[in-house]
mmCIF file of the N, C-alpha and C atoms, coordinates in Angstrom:
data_MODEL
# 
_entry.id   MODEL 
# 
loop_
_atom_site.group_PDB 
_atom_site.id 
_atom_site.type_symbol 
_atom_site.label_atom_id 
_atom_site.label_alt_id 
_atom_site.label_comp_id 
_atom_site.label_asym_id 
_atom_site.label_entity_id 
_atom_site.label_seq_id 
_atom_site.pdbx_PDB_ins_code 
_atom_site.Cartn_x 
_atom_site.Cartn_y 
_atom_site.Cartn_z 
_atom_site.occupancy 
_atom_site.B_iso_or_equiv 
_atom_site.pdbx_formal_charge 
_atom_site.auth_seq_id 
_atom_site.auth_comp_id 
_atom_site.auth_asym_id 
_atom_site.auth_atom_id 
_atom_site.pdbx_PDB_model_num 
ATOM 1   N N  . UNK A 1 1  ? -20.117 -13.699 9.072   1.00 0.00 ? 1  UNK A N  1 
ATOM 2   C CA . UNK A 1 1  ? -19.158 -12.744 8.561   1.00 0.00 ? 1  UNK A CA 1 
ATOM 3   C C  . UNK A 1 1  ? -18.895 -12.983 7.078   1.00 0.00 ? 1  UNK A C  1 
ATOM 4   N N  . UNK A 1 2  ? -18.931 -14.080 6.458   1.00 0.00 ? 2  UNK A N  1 
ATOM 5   C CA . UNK A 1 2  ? -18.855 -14.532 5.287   1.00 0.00 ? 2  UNK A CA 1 
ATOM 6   C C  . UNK A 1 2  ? -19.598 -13.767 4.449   1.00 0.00 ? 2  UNK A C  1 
ATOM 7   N N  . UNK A 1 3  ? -21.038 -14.124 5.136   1.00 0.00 ? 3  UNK A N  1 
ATOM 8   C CA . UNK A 1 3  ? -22.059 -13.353 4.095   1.00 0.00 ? 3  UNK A CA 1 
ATOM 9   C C  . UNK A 1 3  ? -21.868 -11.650 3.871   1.00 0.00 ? 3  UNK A C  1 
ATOM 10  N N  . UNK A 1 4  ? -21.242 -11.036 5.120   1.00 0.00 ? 4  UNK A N  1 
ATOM 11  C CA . UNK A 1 4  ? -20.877 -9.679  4.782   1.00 0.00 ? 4  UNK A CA 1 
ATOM 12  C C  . UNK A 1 4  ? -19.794 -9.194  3.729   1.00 0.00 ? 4  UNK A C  1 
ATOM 13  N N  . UNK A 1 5  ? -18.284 -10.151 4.043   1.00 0.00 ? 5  UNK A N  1 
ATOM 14  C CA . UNK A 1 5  ? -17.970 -10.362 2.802   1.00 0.00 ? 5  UNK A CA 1 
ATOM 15  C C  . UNK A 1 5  ? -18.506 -10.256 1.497   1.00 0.00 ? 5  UNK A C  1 
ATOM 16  N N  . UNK A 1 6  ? -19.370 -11.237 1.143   1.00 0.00 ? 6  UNK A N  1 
ATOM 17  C CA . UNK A 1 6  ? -20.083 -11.343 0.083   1.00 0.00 ? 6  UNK A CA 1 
ATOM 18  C C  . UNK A 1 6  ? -20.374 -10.433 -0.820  1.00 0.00 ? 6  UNK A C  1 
ATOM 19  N N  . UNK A 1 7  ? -21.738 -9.492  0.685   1.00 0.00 ? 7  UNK A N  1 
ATOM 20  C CA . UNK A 1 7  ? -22.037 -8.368  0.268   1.00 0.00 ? 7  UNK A CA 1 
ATOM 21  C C  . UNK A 1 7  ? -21.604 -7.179  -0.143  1.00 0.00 ? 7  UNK A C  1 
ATOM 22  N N  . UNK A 1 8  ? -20.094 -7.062  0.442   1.00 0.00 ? 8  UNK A N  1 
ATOM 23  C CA . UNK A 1 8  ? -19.161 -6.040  0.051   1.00 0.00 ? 8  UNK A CA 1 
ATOM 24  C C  . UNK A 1 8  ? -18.824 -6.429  -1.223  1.00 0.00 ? 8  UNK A C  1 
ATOM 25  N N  . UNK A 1 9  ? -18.481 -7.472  -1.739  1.00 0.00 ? 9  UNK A N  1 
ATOM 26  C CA . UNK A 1 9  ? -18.409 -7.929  -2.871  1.00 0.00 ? 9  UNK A CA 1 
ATOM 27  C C  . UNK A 1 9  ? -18.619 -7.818  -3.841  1.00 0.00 ? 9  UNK A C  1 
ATOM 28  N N  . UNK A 1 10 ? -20.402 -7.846  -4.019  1.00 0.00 ? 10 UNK A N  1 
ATOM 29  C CA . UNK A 1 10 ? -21.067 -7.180  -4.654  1.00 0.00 ? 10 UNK A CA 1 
ATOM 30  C C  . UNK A 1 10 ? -21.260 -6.208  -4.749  1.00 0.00 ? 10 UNK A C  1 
ATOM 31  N N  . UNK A 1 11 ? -20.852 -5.114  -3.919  1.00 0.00 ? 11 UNK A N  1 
ATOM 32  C CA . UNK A 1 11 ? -21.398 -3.756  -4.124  1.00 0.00 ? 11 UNK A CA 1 
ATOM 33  C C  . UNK A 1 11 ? -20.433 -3.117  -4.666  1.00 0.00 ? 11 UNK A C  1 
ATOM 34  N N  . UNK A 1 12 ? -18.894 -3.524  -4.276  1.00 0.00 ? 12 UNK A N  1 
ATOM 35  C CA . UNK A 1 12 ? -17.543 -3.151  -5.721  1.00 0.00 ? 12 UNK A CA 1 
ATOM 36  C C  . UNK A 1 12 ? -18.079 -4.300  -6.891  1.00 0.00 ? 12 UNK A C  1 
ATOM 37  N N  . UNK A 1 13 ? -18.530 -5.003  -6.883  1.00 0.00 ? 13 UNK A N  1 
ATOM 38  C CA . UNK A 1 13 ? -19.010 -5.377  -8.208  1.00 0.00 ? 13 UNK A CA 1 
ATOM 39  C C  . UNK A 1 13 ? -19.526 -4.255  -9.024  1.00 0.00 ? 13 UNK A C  1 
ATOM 40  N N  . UNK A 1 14 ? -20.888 -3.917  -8.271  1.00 0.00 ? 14 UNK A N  1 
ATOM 41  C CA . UNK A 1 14 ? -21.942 -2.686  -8.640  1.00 0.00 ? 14 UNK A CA 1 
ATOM 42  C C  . UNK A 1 14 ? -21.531 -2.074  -9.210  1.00 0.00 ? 14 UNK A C  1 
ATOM 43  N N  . UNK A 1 15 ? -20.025 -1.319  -8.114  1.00 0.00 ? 15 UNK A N  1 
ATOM 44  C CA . UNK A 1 15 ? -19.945 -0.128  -8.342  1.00 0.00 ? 15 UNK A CA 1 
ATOM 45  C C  . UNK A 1 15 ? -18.770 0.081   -9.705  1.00 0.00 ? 15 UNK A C  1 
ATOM 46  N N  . UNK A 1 16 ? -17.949 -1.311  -10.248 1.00 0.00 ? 16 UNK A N  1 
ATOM 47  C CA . UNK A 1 16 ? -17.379 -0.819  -11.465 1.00 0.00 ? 16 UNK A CA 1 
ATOM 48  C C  . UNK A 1 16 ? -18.791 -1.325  -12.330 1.00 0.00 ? 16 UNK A C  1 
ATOM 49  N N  . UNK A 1 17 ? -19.705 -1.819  -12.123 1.00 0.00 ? 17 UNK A N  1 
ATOM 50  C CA . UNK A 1 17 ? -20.952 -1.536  -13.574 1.00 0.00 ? 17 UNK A CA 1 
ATOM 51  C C  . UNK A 1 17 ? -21.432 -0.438  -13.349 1.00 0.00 ? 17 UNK A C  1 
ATOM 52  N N  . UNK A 1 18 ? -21.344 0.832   -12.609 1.00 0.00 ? 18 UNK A N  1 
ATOM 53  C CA . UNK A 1 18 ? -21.620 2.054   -12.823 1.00 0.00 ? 18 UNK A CA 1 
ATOM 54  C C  . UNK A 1 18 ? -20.453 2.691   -13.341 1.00 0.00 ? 18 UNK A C  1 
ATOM 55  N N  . UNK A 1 19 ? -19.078 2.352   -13.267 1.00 0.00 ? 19 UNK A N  1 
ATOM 56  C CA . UNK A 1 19 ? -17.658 2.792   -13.839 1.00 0.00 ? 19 UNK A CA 1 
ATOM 57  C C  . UNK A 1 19 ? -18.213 2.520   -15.442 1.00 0.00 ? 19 UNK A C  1 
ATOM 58  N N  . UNK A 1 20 ? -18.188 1.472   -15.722 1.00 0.00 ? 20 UNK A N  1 
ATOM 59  C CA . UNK A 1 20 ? -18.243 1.176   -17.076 1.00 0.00 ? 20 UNK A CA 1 
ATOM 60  C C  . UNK A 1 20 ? -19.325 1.182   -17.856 1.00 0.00 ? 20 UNK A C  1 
ATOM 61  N N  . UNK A 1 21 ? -20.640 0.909   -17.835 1.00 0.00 ? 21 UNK A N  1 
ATOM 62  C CA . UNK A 1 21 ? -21.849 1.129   -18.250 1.00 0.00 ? 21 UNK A CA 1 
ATOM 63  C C  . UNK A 1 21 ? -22.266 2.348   -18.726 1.00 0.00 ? 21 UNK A C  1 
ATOM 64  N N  . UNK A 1 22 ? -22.039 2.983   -18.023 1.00 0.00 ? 22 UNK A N  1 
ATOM 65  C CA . UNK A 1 22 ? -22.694 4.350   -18.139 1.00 0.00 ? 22 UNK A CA 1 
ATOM 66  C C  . UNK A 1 22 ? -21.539 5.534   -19.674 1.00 0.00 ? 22 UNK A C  1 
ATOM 67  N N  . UNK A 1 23 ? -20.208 4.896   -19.483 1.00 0.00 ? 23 UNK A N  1 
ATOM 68  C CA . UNK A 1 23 ? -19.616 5.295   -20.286 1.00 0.00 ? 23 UNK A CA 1 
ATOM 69  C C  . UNK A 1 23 ? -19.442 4.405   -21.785 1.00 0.00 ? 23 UNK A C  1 
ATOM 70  N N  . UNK A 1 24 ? -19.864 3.301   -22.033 1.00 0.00 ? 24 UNK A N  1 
ATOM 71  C CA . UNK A 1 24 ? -20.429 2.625   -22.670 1.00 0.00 ? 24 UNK A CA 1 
ATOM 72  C C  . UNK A 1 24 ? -21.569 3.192   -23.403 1.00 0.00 ? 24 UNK A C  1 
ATOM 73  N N  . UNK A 1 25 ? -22.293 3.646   -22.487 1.00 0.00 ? 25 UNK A N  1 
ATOM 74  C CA . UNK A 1 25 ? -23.822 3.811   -22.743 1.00 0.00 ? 25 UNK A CA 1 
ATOM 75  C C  . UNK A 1 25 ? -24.342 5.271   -23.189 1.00 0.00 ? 25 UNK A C  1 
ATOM 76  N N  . UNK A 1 26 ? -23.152 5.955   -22.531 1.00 0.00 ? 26 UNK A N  1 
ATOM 77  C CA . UNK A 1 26 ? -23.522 7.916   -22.814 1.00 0.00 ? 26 UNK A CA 1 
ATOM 78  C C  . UNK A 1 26 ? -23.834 8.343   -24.052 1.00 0.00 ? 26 UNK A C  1 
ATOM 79  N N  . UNK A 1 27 ? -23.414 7.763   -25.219 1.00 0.00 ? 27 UNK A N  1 
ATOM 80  C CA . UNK A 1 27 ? -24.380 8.505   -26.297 1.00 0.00 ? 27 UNK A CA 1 
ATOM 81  C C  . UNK A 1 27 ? -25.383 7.457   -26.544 1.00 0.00 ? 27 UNK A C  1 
ATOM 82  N N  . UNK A 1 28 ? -26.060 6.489   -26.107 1.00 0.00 ? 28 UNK A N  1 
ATOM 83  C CA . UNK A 1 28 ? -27.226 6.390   -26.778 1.00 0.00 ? 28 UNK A CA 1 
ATOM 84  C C  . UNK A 1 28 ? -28.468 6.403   -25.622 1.00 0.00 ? 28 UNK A C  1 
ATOM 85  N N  . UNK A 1 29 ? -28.529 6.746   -24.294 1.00 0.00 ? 29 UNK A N  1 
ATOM 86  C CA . UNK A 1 29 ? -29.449 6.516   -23.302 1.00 0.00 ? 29 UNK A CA 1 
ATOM 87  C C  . UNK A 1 29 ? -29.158 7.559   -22.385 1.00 0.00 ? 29 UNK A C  1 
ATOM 88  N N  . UNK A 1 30 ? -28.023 7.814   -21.605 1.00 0.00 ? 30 UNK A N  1 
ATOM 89  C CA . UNK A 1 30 ? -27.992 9.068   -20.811 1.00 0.00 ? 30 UNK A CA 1 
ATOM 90  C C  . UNK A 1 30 ? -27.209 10.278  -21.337 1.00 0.00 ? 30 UNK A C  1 
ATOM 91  N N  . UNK A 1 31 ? -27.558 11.175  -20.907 1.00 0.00 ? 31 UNK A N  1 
ATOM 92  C CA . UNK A 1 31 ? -26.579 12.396  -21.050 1.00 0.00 ? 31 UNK A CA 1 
ATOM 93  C C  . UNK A 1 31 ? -25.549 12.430  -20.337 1.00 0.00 ? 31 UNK A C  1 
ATOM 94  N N  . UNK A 1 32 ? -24.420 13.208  -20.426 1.00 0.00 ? 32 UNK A N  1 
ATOM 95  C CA . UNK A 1 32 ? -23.018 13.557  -20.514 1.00 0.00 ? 32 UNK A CA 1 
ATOM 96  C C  . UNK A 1 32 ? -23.347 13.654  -18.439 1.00 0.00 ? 32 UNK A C  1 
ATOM 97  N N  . UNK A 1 33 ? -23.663 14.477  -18.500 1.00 0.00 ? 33 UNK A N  1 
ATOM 98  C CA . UNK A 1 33 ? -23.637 14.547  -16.941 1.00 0.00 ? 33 UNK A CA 1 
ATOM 99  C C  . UNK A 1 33 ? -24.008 14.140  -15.864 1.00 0.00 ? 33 UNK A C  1 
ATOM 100 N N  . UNK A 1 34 ? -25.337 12.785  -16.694 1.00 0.00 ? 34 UNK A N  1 
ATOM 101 C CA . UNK A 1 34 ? -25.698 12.144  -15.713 1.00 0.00 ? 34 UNK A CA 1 
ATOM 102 C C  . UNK A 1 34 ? -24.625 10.393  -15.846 1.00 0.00 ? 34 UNK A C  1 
ATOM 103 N N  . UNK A 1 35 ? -23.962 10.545  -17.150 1.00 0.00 ? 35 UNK A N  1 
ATOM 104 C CA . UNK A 1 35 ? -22.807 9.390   -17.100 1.00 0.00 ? 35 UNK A CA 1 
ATOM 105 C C  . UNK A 1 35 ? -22.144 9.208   -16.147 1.00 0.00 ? 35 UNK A C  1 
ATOM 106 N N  . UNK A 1 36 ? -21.486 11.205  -16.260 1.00 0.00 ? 36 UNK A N  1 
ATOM 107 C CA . UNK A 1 36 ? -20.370 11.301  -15.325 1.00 0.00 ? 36 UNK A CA 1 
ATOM 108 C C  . UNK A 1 36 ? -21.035 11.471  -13.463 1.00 0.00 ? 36 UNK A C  1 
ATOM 109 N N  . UNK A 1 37 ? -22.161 11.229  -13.116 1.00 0.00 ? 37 UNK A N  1 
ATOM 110 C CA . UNK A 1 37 ? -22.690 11.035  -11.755 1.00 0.00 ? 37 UNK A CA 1 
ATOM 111 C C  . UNK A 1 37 ? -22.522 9.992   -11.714 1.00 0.00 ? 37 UNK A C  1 
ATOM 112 N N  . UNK A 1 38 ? -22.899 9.081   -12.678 1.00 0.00 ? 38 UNK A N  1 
ATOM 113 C CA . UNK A 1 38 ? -22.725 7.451   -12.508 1.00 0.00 ? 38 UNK A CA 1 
ATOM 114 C C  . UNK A 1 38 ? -21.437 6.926   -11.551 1.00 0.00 ? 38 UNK A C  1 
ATOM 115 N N  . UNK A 1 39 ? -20.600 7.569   -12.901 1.00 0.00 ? 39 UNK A N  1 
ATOM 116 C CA . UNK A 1 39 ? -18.764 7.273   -12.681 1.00 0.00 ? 39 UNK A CA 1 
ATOM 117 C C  . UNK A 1 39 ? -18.128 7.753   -11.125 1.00 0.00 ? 39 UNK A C  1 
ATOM 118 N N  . UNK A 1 40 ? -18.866 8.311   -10.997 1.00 0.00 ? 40 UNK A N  1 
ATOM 119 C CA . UNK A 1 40 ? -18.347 9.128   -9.905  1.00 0.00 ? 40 UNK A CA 1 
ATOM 120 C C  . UNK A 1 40 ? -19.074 8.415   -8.695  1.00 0.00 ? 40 UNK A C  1 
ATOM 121 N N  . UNK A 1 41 ? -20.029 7.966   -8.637  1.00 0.00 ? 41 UNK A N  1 
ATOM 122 C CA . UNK A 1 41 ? -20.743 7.038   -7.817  1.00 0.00 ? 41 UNK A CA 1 
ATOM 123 C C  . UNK A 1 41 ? -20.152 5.719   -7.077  1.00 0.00 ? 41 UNK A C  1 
ATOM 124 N N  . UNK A 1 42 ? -19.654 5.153   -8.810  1.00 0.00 ? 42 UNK A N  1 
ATOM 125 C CA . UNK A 1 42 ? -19.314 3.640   -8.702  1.00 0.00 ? 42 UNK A CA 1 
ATOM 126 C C  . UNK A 1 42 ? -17.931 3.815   -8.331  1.00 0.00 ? 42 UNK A C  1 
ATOM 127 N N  . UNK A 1 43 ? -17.317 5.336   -8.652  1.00 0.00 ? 43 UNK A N  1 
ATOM 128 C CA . UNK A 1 43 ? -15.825 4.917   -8.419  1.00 0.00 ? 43 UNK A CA 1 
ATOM 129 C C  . UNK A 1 43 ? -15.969 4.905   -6.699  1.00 0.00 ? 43 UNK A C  1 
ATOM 130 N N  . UNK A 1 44 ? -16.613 5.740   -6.195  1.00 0.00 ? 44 UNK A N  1 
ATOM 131 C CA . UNK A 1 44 ? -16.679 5.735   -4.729  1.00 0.00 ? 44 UNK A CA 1 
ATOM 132 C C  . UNK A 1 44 ? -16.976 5.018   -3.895  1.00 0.00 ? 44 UNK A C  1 
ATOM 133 N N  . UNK A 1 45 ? -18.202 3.624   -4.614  1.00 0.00 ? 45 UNK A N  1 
ATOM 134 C CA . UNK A 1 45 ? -18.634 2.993   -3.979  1.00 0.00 ? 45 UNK A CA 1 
ATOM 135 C C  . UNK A 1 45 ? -17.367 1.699   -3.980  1.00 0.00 ? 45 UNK A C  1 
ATOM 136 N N  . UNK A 1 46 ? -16.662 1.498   -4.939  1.00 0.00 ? 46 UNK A N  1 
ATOM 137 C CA . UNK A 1 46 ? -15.630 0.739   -5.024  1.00 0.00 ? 46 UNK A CA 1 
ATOM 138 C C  . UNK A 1 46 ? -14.538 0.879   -3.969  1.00 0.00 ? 46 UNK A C  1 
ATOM 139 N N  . UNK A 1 47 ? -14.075 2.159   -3.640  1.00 0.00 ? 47 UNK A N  1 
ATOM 140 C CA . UNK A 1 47 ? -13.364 2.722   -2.501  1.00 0.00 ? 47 UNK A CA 1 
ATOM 141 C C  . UNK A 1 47 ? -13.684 2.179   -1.420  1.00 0.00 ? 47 UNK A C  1 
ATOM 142 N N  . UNK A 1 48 ? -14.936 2.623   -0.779  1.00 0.00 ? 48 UNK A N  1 
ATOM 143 C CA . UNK A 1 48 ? -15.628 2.421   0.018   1.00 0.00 ? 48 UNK A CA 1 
ATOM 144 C C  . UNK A 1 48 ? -15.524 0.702   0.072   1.00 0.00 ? 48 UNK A C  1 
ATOM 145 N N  . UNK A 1 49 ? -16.542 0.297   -0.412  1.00 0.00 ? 49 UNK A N  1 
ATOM 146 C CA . UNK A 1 49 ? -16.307 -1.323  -0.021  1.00 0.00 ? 49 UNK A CA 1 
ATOM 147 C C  . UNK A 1 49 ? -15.128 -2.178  -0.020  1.00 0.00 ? 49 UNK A C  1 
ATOM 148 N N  . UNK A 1 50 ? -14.216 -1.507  -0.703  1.00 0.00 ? 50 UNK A N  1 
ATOM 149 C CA . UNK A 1 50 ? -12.852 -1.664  -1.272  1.00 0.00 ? 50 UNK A CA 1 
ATOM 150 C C  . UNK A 1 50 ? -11.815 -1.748  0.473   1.00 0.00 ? 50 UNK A C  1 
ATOM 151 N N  . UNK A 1 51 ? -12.019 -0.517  0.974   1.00 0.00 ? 51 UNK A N  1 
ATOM 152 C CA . UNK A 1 51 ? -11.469 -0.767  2.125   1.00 0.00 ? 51 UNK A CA 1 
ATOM 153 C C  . UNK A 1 51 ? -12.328 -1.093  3.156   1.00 0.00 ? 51 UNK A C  1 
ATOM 154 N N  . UNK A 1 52 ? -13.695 -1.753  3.166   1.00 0.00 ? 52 UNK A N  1 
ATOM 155 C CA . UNK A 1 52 ? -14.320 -2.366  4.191   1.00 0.00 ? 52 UNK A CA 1 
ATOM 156 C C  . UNK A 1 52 ? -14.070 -3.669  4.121   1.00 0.00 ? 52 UNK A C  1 
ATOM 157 N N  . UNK A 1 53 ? -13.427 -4.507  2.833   1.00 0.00 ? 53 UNK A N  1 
ATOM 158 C CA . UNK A 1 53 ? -13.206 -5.416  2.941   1.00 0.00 ? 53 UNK A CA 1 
ATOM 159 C C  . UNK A 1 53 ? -11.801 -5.946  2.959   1.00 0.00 ? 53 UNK A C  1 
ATOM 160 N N  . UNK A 1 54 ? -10.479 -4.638  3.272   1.00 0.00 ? 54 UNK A N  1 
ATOM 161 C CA . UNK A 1 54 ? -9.749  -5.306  3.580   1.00 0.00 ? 54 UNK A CA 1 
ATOM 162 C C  . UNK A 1 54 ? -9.793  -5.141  5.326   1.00 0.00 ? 54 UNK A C  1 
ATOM 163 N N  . UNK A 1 55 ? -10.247 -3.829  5.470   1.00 0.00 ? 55 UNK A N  1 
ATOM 164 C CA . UNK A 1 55 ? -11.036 -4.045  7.229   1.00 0.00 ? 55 UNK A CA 1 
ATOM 165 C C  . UNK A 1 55 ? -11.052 -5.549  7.634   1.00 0.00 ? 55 UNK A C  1 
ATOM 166 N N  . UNK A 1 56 ? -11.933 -6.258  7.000   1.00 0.00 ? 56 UNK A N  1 
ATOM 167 C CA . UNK A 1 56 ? -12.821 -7.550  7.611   1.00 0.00 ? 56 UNK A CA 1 
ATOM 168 C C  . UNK A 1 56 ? -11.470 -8.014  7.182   1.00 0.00 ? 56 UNK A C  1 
ATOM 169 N N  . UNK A 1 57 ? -10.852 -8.433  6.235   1.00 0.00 ? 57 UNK A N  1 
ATOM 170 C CA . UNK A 1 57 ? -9.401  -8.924  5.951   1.00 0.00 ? 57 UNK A CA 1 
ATOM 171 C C  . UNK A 1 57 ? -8.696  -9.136  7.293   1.00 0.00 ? 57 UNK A C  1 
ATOM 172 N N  . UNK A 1 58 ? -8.198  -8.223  7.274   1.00 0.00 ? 58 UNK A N  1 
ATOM 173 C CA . UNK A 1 58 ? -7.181  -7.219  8.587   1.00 0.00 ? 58 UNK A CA 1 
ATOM 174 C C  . UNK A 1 58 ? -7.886  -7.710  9.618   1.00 0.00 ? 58 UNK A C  1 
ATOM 175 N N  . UNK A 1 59 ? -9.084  -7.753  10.002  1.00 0.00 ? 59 UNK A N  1 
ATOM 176 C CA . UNK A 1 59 ? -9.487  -8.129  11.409  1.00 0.00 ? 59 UNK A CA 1 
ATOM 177 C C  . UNK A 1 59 ? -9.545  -9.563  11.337  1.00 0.00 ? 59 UNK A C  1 
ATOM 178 N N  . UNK A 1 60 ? -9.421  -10.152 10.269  1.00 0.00 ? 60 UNK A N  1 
ATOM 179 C CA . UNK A 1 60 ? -9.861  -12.214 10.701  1.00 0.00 ? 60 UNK A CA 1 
ATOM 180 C C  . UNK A 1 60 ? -8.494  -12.404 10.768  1.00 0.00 ? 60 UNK A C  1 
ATOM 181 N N  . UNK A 1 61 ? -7.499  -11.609 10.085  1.00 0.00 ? 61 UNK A N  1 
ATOM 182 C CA . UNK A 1 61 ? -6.531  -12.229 10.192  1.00 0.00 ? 61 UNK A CA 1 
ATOM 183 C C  . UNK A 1 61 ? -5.653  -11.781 11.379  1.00 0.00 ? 61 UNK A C  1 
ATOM 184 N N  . UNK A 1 62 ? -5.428  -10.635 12.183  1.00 0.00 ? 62 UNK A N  1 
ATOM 185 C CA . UNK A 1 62 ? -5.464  -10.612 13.631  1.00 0.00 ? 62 UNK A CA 1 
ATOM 186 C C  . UNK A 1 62 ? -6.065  -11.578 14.737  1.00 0.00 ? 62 UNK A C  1 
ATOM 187 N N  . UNK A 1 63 ? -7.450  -11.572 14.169  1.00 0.00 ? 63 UNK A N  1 
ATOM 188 C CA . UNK A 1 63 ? -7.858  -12.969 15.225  1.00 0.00 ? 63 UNK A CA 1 
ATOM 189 C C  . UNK A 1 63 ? -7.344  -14.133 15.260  1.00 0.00 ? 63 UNK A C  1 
ATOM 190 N N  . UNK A 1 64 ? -6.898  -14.521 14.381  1.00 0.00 ? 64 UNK A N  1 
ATOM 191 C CA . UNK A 1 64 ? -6.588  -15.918 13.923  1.00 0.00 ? 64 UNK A CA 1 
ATOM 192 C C  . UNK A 1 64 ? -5.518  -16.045 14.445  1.00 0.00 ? 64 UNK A C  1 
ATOM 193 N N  . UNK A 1 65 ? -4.333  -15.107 14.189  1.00 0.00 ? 65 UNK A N  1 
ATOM 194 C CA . UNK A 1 65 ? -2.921  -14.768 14.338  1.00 0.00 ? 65 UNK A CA 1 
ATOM 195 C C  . UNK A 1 65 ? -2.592  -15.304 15.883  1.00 0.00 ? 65 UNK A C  1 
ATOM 196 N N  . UNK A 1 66 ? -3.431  -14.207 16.836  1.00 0.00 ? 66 UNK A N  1 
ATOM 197 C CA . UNK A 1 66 ? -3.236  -13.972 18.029  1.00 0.00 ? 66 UNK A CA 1 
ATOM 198 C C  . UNK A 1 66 ? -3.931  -15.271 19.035  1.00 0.00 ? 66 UNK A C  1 
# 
């Protein structure tokens, strides 16, 4: 379970270097609209793993509890 942790971890990692990179980066490598796909990507993927890992949170700490 640790290692899933982990992996959620990394993937809100990921997903603010698609928050920030891409808007960093929009005038000299991508265009305007493929920035804002980026942003919109990473903000979601942050969500997403964001509440899968207080899920796993919430569930070890029920087990433990009970």
């Amino acid at each position: 379970m640790n290692q899933l942790a982990m992996l959620y971890l990394a993937a809100i990692l990921a997903g603010f270097a698609l928050i920030i990179v891409p808007g960093l980066a929009a005038t000299f490598i991508t265009s305007a609209a493929l920035a804002t796909l980026f942003i919109a990507v990473g903000a979601i993927a942050v969500i997403v793993f964001g509440l899968a890992l207080l899920y796993l949170a919430v569930r070890a700490l029920l087990k433990n509890f009970s």
